[in-house]
One Martini backbone bead per residue (centre of mass of N, CA, C, O) as a GRO file, in nm:
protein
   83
    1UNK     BB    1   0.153   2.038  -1.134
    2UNK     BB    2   0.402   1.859  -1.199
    3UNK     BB    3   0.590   1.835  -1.542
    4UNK     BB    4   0.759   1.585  -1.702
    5UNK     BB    5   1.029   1.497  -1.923
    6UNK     BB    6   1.103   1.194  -2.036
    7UNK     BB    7   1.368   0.904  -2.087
    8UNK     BB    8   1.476   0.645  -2.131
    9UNK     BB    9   1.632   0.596  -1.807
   10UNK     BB   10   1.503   0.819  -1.657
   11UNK     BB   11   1.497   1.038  -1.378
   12UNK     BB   12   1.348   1.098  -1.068
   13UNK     BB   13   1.320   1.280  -0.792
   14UNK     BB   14   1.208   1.261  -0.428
   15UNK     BB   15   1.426   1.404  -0.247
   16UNK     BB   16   1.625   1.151  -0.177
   17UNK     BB   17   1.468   0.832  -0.142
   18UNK     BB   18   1.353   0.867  -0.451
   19UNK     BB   19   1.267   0.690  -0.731
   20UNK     BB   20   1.189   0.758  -1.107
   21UNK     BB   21   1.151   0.551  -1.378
   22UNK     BB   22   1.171   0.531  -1.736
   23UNK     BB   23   1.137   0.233  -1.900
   24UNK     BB   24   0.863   0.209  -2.039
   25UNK     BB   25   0.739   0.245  -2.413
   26UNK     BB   26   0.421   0.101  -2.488
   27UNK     BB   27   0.176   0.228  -2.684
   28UNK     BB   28  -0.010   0.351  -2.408
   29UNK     BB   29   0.227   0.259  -2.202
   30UNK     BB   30   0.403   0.315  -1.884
   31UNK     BB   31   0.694   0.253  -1.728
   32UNK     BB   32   0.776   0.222  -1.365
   33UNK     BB   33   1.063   0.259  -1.123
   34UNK     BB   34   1.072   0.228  -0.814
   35UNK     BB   35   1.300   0.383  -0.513
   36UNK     BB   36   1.244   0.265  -0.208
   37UNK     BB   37   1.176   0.250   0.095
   38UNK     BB   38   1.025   0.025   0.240
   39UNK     BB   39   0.805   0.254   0.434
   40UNK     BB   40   0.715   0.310   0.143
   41UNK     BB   41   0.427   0.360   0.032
   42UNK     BB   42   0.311   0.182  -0.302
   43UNK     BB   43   0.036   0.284  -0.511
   44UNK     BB   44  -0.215   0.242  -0.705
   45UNK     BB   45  -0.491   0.425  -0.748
   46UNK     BB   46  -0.692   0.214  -0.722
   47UNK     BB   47  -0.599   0.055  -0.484
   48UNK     BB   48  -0.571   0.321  -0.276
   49UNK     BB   49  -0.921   0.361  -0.298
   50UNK     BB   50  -1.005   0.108  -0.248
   51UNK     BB   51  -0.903   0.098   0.020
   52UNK     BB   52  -1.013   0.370   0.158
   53UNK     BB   53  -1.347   0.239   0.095
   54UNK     BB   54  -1.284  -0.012   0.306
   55UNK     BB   55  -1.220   0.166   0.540
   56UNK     BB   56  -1.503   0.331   0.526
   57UNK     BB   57  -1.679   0.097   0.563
   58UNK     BB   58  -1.555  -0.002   0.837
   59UNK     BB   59  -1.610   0.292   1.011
   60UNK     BB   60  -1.933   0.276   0.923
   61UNK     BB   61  -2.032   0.046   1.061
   62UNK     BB   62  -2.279  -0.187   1.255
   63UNK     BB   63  -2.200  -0.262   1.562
   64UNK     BB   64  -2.433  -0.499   1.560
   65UNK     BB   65  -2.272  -0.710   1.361
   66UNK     BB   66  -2.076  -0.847   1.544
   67UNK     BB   67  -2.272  -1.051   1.681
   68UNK     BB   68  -2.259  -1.246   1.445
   69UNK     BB   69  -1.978  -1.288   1.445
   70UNK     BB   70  -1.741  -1.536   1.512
   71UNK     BB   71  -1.628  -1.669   1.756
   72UNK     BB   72  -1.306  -1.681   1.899
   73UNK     BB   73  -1.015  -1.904   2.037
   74UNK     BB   74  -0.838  -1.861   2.222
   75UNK     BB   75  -0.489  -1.960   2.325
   76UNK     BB   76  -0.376  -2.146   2.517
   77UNK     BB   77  -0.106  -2.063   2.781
   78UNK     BB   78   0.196  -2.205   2.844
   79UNK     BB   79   0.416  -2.232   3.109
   80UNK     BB   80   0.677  -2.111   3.255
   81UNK     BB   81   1.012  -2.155   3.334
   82UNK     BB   82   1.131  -2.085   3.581
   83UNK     BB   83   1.484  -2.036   3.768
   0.00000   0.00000   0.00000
């Protein structure tokens, strides 16, 4: 692990195109503002095993489940006018 010191207002870079500024200290707390590109998830790190031990539920369920499920009416497909 990589260990840095900043000061409020000073960045880190990640590569090109990720940058991490340190915004706020404020009694135990850090403030981080993330500068990244759209496609790059950013994500609180509870948020992140949240969502991972629930993709690992859901991945793990038992397709028996499925059939009690209520089916949904697909909508029908309106005819298109061809020229």
């Amino acid at each position: 692990m990589l260990i840095l010191t900043r000061k409020i207002d000073e960045a880190i870079r990640v590569g090109e195109d990720i940058r991490i500024v340190l915004v706020q200290i404020k009694g135990g707390q850090v403030r981080l503002g993330i500068e990244c590109p759209p496609h790059v998830r950013v994500l609180r790190e509870e948020l992140y095993e949240a969502v991972r031990q629930e993709n690992l539920n859901a991945v793990s369920s038992d397709p028996k489940h499925l059939a009690s499920l209520p089916r949904q009416k697909r909508p029908e497909s309106k005819p298109t006018k061809q020229s």
